[in-house]
Backbone bond lengths (Angstrom), bond angles and torsions (degrees), N, CA, C in turn:
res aa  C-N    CA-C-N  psi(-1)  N-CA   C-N-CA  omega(-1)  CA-C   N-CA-C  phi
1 X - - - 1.437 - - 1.525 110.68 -
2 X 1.349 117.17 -35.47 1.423 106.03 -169.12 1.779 111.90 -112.93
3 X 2.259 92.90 19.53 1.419 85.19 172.20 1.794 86.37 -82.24
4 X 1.139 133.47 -36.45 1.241 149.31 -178.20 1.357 139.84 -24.93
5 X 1.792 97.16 -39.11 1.185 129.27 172.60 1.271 112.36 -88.23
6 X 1.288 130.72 -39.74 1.709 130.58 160.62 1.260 107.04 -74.05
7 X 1.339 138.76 -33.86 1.650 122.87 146.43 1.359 102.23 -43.10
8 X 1.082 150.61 -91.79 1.767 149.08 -125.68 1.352 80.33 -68.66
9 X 1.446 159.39 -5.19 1.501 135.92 -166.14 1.491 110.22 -96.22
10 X 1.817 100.22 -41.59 1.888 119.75 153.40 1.112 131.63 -48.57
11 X 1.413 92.01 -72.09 1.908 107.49 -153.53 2.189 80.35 -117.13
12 X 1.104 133.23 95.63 1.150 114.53 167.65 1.635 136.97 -62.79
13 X 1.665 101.43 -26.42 1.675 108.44 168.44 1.509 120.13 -63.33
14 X 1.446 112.25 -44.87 0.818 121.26 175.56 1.799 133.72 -60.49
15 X 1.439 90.57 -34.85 1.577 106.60 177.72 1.639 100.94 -71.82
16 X 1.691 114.89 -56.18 1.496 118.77 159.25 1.429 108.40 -27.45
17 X 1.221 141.88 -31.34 1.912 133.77 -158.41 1.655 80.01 -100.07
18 X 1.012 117.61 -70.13 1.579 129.96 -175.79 1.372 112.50 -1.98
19 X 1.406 109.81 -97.37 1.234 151.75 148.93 1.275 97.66 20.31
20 X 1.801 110.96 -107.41 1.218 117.39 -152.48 1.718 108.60 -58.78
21 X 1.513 110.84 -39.00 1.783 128.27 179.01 1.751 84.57 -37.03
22 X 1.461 134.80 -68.36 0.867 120.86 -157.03 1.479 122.49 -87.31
23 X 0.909 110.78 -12.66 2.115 107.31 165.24 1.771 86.43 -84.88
24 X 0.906 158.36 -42.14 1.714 146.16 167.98 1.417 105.26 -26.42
25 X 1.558 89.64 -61.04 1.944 97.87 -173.28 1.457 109.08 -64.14
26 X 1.586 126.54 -47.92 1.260 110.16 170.99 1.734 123.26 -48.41
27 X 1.207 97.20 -54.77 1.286 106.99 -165.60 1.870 97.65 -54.60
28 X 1.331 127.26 -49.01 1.171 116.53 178.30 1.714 101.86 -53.05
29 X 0.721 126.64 -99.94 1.230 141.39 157.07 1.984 105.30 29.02
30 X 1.503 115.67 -74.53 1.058 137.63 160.01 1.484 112.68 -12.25
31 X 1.948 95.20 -67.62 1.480 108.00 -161.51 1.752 108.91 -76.20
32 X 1.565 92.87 -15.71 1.463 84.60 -168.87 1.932 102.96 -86.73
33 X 1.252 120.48 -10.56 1.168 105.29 -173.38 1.658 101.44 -111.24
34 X 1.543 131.24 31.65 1.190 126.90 -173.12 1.995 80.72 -117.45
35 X 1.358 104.18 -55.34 1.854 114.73 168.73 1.595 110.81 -42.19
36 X 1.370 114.53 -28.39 1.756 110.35 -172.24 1.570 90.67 -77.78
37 X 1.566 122.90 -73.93 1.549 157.10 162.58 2.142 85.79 -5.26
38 X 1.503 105.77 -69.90 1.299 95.27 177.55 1.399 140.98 -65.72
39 X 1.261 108.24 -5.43 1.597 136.74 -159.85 1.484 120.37 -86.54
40 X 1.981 82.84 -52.92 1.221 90.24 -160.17 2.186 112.21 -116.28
41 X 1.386 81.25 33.27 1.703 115.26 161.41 1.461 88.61 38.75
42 X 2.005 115.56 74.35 1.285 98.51 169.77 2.032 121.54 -85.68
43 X 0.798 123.88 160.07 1.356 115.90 -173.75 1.859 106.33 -77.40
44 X 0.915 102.32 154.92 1.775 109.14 -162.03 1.943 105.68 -83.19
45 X 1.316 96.16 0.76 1.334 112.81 -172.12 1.462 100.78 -89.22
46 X 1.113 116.55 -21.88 1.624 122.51 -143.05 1.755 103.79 -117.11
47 X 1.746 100.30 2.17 1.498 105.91 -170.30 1.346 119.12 -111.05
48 X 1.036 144.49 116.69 1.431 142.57 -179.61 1.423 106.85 -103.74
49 X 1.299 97.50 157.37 1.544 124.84 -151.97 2.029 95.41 -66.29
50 X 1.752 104.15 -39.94 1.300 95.34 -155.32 2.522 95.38 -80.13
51 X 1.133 91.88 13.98 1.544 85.03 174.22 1.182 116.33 -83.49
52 X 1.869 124.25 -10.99 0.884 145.11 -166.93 2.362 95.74 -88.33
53 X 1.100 109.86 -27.84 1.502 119.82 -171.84 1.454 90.94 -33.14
54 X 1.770 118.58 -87.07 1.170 113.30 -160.61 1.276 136.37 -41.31
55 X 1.442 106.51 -35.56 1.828 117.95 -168.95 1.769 85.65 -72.58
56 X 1.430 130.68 -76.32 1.016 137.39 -168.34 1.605 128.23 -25.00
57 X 1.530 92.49 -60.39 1.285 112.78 -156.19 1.899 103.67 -71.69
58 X 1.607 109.42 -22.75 1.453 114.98 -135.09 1.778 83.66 -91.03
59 X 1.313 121.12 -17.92 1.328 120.33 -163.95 2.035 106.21 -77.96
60 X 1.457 78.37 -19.38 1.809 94.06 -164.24 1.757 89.66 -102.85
61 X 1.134 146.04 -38.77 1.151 141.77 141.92 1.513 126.92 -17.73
62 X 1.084 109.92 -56.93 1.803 139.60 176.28 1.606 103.04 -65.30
63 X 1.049 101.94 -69.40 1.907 112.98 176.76 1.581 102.06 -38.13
64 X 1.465 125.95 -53.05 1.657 118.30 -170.51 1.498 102.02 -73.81
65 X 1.687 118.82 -40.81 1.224 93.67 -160.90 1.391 121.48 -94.38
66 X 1.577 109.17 3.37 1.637 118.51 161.03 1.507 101.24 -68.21
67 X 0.895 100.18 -76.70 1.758 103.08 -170.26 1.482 106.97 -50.20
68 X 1.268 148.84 -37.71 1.385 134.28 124.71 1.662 116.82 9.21
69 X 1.383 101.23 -81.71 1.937 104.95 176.22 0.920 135.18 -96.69
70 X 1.830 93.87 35.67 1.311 103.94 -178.71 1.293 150.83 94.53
71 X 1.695 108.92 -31.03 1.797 143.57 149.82 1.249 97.41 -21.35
72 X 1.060 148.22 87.65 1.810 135.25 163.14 1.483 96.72 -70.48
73 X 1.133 116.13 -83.33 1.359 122.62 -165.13 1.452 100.78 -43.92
74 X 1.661 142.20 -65.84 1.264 128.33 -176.85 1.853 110.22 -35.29
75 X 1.780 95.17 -58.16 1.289 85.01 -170.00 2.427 130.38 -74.01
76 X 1.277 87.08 1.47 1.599 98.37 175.80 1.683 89.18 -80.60
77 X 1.477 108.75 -31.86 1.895 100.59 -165.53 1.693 115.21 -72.06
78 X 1.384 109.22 -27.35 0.886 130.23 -177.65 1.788 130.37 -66.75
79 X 1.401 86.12 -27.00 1.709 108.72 -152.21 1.777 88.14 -102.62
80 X 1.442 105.84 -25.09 1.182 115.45 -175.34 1.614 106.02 -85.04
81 X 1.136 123.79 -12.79 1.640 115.56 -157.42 1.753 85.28 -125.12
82 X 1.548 135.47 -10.66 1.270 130.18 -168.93 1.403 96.54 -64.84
83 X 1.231 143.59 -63.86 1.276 131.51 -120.00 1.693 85.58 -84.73
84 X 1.014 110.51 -18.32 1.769 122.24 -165.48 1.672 111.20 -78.25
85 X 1.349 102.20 -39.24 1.765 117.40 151.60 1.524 83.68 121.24
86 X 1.272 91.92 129.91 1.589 119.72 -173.05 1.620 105.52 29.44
């Protein structure tokens, strides 16, 4: 995402393709390791706070660098679904 955003400052179409491809990939990404986390019945003992970074962080990540190129709506969607994890 934030090679994306220093693309959109260059090449702006390109940073535009960037962008969303890569909050997609997080967000896949996200769902697939919150579905493993649910799957594979980890014990609550065994979880630390910073495993929570990626899902969390990536939604609030996404939010700057849409709204960065401009995405309003991606980035209001984004900012809205972060705290929730990716």
């Amino acid at each position: 995402m934030l090679l994306g955003t220093e693309l959109y400052h260059f090449a702006p179409l390109p940073g535009l393709v960037l962008i969303p491809l890569s909050i997609a990939a997080a967000t896949v990404f996200d769902s697939w390791l919150i579905a493993f986390w649910m799957r594979a019945g980890i014990q609550l003992e065994s979880v630390h706070g910073g495993f929570l970074l990626p899902t969390g962080a990536a939604g609030f990540v996404a939010a700057t660098t849409a709204a960065t190129a401009g995405l309003t709506a991606l980035a209001i969607s984004c900012l809205a679904v972060g705290p929730c994890g990716g």
